[in-house]
N, C-alpha and C positions, 0 to 999 in steps of 0.2 A: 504494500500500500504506500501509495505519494504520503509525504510528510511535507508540512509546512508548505501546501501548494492555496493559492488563492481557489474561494469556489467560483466556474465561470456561470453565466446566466443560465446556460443547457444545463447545472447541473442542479441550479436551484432548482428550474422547473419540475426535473424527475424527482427531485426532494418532494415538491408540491401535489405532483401526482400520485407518487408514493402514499404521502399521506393521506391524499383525497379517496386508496382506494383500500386503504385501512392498515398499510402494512406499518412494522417495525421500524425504527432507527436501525437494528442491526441489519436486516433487509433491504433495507436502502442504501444503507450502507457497504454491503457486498453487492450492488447491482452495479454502486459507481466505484469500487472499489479505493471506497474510505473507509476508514473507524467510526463505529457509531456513536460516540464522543463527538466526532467531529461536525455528525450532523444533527445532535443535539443540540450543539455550541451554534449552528447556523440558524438552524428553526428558533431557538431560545433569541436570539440577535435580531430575528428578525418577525417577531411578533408583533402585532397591531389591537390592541385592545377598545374594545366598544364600550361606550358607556351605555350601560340599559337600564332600567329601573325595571320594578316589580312587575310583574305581570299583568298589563293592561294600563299601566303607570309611566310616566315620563323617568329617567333620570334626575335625582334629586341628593345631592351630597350634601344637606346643609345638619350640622347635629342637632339642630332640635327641631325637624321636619317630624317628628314623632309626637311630640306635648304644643305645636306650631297652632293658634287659633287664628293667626291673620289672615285676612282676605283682602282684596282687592288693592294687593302694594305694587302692579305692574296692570300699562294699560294694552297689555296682550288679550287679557282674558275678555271674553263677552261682556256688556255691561248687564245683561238679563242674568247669568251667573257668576256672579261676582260675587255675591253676598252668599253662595250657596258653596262655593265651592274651596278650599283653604289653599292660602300658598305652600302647604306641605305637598302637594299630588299636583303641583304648576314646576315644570324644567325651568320657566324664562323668569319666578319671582324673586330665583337668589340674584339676578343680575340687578333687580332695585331693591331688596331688602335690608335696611340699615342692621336686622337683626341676624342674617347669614352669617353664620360660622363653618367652615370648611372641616365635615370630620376628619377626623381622626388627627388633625393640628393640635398640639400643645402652645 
């Protein structure tokens, strides 16, 4: 097996495929003839993380979207739900919320 070789595009894609069609790091690994380390370290480098929220829910990072009573602190939301609905289950209310806290910050 090459050592200390750069990975070229052809070989990320069969990484990509690889994984799309459920195989191993060590399998993909002997198909390009690398260590599976190696394509660990590639796929771990080159992850893309989505932000989602709860199930049927927006994305919402702020720590006290849980105990949160405000409404109507951003004028994204409808003005007919507005009083109905809390900026805890709104994505766009941390960006005017004086009271947004970014979990998991100290």
């Amino acid at each position: 097996m090459d050592k200390y070789k750069h990975m070229s595009s052809e070989d990320r894609f069969s990484i990509e495929a690889g994984l799309n069609n459920g195989q191993k790091f060590k399998e993909i690994g002997e198909a390009l003839g690398k260590d599976c380390t190696t394509i660990s370290k590639e796929v771990r480098s080159h992850l893309v993380y989505k932000k989602t929220g709860a199930y049927g829910r927006p994305f919402n990072d702020c720590a006290k979207r849980r105990s949160c009573q405000l409404s109507a602190v951003c004028d994204s939301c409808p003005q007919t739900r507005q009083r109905f609905r809390f900026c805890s289950v709104c994505s766009r209310c941390v960006d005017h919320c004086i009271m947004y806290e970014k979990e998991g910050v100290s």
